[in-house]
C-alpha positions in Angstrom: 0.0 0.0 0.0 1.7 3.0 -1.1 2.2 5.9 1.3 0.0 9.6 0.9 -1.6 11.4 3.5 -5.5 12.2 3.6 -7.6 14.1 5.4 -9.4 12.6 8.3 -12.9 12.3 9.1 -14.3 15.8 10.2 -17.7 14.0 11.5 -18.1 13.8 15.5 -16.6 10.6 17.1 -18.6 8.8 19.4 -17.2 5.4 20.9 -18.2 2.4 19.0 -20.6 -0.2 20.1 -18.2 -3.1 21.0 -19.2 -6.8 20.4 -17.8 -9.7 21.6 -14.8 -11.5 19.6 -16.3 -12.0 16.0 -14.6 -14.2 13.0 -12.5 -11.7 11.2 -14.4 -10.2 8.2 -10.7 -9.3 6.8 -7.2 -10.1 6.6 -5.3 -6.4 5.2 -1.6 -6.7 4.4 0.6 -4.0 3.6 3.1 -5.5 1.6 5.3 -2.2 1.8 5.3 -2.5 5.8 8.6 -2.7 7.0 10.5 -1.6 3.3 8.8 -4.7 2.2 9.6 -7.2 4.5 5.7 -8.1 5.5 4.7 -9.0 2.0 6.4 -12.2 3.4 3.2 -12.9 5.4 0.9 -13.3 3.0 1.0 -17.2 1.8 1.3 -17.6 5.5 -1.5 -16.2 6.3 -3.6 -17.1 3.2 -2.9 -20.5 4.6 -3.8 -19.9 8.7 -6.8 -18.0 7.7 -8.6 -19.8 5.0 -11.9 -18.7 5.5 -11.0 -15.2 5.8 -10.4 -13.1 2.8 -7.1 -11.9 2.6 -6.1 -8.5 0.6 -3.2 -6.6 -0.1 -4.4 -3.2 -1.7 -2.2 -1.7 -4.8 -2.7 1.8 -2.4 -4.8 3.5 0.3 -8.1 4.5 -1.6 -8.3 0.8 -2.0 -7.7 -0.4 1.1 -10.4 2.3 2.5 -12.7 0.8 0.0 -12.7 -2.2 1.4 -12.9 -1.1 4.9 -16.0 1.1 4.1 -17.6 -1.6 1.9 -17.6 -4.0 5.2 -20.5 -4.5 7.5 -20.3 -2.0 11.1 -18.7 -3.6 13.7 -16.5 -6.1 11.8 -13.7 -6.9 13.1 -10.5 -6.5 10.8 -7.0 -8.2 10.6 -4.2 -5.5 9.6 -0.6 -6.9 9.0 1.8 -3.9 9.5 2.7 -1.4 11.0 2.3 2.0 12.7 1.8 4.1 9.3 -0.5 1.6 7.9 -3.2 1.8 10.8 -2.5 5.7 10.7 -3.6 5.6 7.1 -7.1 3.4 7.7 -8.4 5.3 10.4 -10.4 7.3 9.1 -12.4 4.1 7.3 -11.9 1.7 10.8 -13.7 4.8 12.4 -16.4 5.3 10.2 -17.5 1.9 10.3 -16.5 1.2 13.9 -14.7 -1.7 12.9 -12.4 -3.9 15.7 -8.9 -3.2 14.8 -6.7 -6.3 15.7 -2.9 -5.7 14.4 -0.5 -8.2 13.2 2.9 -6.0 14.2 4.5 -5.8 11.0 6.2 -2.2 10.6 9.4 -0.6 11.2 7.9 1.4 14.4 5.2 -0.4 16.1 4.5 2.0 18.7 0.5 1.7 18.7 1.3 -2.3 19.2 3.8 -1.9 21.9 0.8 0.1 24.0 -1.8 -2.9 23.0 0.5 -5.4 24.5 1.5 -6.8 21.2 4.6 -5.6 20.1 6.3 -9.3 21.2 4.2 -11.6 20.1 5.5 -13.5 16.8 2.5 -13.2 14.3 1.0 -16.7 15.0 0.5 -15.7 18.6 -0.7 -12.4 17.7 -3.3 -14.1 15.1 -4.3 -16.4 17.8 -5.1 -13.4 19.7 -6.8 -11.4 16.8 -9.4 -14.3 16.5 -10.6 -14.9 20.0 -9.8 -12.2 22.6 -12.5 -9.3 23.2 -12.0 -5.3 21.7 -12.1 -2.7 23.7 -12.2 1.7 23.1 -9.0 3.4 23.0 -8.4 7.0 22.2 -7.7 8.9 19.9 -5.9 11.9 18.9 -7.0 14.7 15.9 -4.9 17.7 15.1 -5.9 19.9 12.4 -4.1 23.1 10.6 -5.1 25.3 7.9 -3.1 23.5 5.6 -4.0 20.2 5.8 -7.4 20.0 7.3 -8.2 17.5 10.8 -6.7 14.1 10.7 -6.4 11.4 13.1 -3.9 9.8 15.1 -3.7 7.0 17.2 0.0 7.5 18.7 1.8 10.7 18.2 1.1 13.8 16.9 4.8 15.7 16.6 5.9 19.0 16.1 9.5 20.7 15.6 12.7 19.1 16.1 11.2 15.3 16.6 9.1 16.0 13.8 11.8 16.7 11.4 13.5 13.6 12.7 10.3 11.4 11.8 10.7 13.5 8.2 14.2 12.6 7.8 14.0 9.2 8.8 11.8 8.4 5.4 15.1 8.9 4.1 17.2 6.7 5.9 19.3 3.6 4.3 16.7 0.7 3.9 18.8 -1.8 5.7 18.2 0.2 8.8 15.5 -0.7 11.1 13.2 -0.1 13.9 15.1 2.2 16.3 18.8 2.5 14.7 16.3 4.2 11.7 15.4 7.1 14.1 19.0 7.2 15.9 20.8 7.6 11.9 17.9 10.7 11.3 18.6 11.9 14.6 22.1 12.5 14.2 21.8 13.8 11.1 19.2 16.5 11.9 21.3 17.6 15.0 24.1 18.8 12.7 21.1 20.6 11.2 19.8 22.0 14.4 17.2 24.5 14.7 15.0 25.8 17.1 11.4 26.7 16.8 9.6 29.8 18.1 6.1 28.5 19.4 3.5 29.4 21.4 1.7 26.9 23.5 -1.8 26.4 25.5 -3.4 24.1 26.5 -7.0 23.5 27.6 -6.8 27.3 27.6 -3.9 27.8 29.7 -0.4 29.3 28.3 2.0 26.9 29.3 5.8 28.6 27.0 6.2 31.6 24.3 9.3 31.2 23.2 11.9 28.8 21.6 12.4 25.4 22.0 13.0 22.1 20.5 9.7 20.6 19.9 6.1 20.2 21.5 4.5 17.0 21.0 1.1 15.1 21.6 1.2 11.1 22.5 -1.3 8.6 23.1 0.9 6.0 23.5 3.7 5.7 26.3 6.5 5.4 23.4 7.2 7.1 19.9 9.9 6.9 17.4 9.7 3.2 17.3 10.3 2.6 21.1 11.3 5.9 22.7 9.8 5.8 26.2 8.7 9.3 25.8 5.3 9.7 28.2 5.9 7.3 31.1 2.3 6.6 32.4 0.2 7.5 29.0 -2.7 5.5 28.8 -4.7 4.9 25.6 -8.0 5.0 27.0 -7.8 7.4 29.9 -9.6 10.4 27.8 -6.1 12.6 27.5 -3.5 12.9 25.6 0.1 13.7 26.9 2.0 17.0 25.6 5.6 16.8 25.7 8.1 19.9 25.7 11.3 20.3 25.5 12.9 23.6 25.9 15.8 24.9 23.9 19.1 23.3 23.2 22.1 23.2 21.8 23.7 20.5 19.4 25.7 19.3 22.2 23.1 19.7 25.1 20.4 17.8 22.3 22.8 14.9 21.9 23.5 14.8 25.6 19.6 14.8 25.9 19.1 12.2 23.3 20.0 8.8 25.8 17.8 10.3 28.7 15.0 10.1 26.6 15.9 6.7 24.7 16.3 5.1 28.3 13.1 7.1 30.0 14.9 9.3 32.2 14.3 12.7 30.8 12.0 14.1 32.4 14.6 14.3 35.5 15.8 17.5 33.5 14.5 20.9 34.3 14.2 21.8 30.4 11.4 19.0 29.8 7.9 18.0 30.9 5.0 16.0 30.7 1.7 16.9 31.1 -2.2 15.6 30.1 -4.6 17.8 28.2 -8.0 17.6 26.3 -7.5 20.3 23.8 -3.7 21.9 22.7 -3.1 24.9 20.3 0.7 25.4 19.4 1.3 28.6 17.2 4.3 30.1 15.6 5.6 33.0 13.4 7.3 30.9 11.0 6.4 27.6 9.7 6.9 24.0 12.0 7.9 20.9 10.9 4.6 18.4 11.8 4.8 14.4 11.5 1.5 12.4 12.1 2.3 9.0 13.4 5.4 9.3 11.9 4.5 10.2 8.4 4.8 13.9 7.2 2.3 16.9 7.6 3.1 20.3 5.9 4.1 22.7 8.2 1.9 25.0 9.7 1.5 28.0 11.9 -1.0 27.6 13.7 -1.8 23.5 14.9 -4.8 22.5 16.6 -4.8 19.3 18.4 -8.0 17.4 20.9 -8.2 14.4 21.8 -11.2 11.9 20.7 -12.0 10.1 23.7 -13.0 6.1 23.0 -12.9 6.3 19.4 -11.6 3.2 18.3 -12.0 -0.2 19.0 -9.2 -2.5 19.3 -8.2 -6.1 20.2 -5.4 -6.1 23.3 -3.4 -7.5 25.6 -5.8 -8.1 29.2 -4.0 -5.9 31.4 
């Protein structure tokens, strides 16, 4: 399924009617997960799930076709990986579908918070057919250039975002984290600093520079990064994080505090919930949606959509 961008759903979310565990209406493989790799599911599958149609789209109109085209409250198999949920959403929300993942990306984020991100895919398609869905959140940010979409992990702005940018880029041989470390270092002998203004739920939290201000669902991004310790998917917030400005060598000396989960020891970063965010600035900011590319914008909107998705996960 080839990568592009679309604009999400701008119809209210409500939370889906959940059903109990239901035979998959659909197996969906992105055989361009993972640079490719994941393609390498699909005889495997075709074979595991006989009585289950199995697809793998040419691109993303055609994947949403077949999403929209499926009863409400199906429940759906998607082999892949971070960027390929992000592109469905809008279709699993419109038909309140059960999304049950097969973990087959490069960043895996969304599966790490559903308790899946270990399982080998015959344990996680196990799982897809017989445990219970339940609501998670949901993110939307919307500018005036690119109109609301939806996420389901991160929503990043500035200095992270351009890493998530530049990471497109990287050698295909790298993977998984190392992918994110290589555009990290490479965007830190680029450095910059972003002039933003931030509030949220109405309150003016920074006006000045600093290195990015981000919105997570999930407790990682950036394919592992323990970035919001305590985020919850379903708790009815997202998390904002900021980090304040640095310089190339206070960034890279930054860098393994947040890779291991200890930055927010350091007085230049924090964490905090919110309902509703608004991030403006004077000149343009780099934006990355669940890791794929926004334009940049000026002025970023960003609420979160409480309970609207349903997904298959690990019992807690």
């Amino acid at each position: 399924m080839a990568r592009r961008s679309w604009p999400g759903s701008n119809a209210e979310v409500t939370a889906p009617v959940l059903t109990p565990a239901l035979m998959p209406a659909l197996c969906l493989l992105n055989p361009h997960a993972a640079n490719g790799r994941c393609a390498a599911l699909a005889q495997p599958l075709r074979e595991a799930l006989p009585q289950v149609p199995l697809v793998l789209p040419e691109n993303v109109a055609a994947a949403r076709q077949r999403l929209l085209a499926l009863p409400e409250g199906s429940r759906v198999i998607v082999a892949g990986g971070d960027g390929t949920v992000h592109q469905l959403l809008p279709a699993l929300v419109a038909r309140r579908l059960q999304l049950a993942i097969l973990p087959g990306g490069t960043g895996n984020d969304l599966a790490r918070a559903l308790g899946l991100a270990r399982m080998g895919w015959r344990e996680a398609l196990a799982h897809a057919q017989s445990a219970p869905a339940s609501a998670m959140d949901l993110g939307e940010v919307a500018t005036p250039e690119s109109g609301p979409q939806l996420f389901m992990s991160s929503l990043t702005a500035g200095f992270d975002a351009a890493i998530a940018i530049r990471a497109q880029s990287a050698p295909n041989w790298l993977r998984g984290q190392p992918r994110y470390l290589w555009a990290t270092l490479t965007e830190i002998g680029q450095l910059r600093l972003y002039p933003l203004r931030v509030e949220a739920d109405g309150v003016l939290l920074h006006d000045g520079p600093m290195l990015f201000a981000s919105s997570l669902n999930t407790p990682s991004y950036g394919s592992g990064m323990p970035a919001a310790p305590g985020a919850r998917i379903d708790d009815g917030e997202l998390r904002l994080l900021r980090v304040d400005a640095f310089g190339r060598l206070g960034t890279l000396a930054m860098m393994p505090l947040l890779l291991t989960g200890q930055h927010l020891r350091h007085s230049r970063i924090s964490l905090s919930g919110f309902k509703a965010l608004r991030l403006a600035s004077p000149t343009p900011v780099p934006l990355a949606v669940d890791g794929e590319p926004l334009p940049s914008a000026t002025d970023v909107s960003v609420r979160v959509r409480p309970l609207a998705l349903s997904v298959v996960r690990q019992a807690r």
